[in-house]
N, C-alpha and C positions, 0 to 999 in steps of 0.2 A: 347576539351575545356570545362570547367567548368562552372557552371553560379547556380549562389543564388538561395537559393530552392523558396523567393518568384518569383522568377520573373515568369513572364506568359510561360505556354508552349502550343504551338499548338497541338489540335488535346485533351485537357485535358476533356472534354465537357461541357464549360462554352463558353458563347457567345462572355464575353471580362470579361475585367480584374475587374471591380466592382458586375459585375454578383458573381465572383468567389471570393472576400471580401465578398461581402452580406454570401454566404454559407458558410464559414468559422466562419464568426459572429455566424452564426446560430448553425451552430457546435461544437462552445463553450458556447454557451448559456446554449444548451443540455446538458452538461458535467455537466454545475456547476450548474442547477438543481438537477439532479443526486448526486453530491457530498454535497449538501446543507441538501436531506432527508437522510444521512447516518449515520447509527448511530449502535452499538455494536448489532451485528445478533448474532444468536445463536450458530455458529461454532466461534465467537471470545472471546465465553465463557470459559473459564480456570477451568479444573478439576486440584486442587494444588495435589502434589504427598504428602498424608498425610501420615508422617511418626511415625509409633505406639512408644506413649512415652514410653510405658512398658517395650518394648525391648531396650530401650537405655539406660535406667535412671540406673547409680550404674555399666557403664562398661566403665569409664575411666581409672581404674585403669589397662588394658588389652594394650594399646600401647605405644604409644611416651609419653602420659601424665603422664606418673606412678611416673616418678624420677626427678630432678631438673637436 
């Protein structure tokens, strides 16, 4: 038989059922701290893939673009 993930379960190690509110609170307190000092780290920096004009400039006449 099924039952809601809040409901209370024995044996979870909270004393009763507001014991285990209060940690939860707490527990997302912690979270959106965390989420509140987050801000672009040095791995979410973007190296753009630059691609050399020189080699491109004056070769459209080479594919699909050549003819109408």
């Amino acid at each position: 038989m099924s039952r809601p993930r809040s409901e209370f379960v024995p044996g979870e190690g909270f004393k009763d059922k507001p014991q285990k509110e209060q940690a939860i609170k707490l527990f997302k307190k912690s979270d959106n701290k965390r989420n509140k000092d987050a801000r672009r780290g040095e791995s979410d920096r973007v190296i753009p893939t630059l691609k050399p004009k020189h080699l491109f400039s004056g070769k459209r006449s080479s594919g699909k673009t050549d003819r109408r």
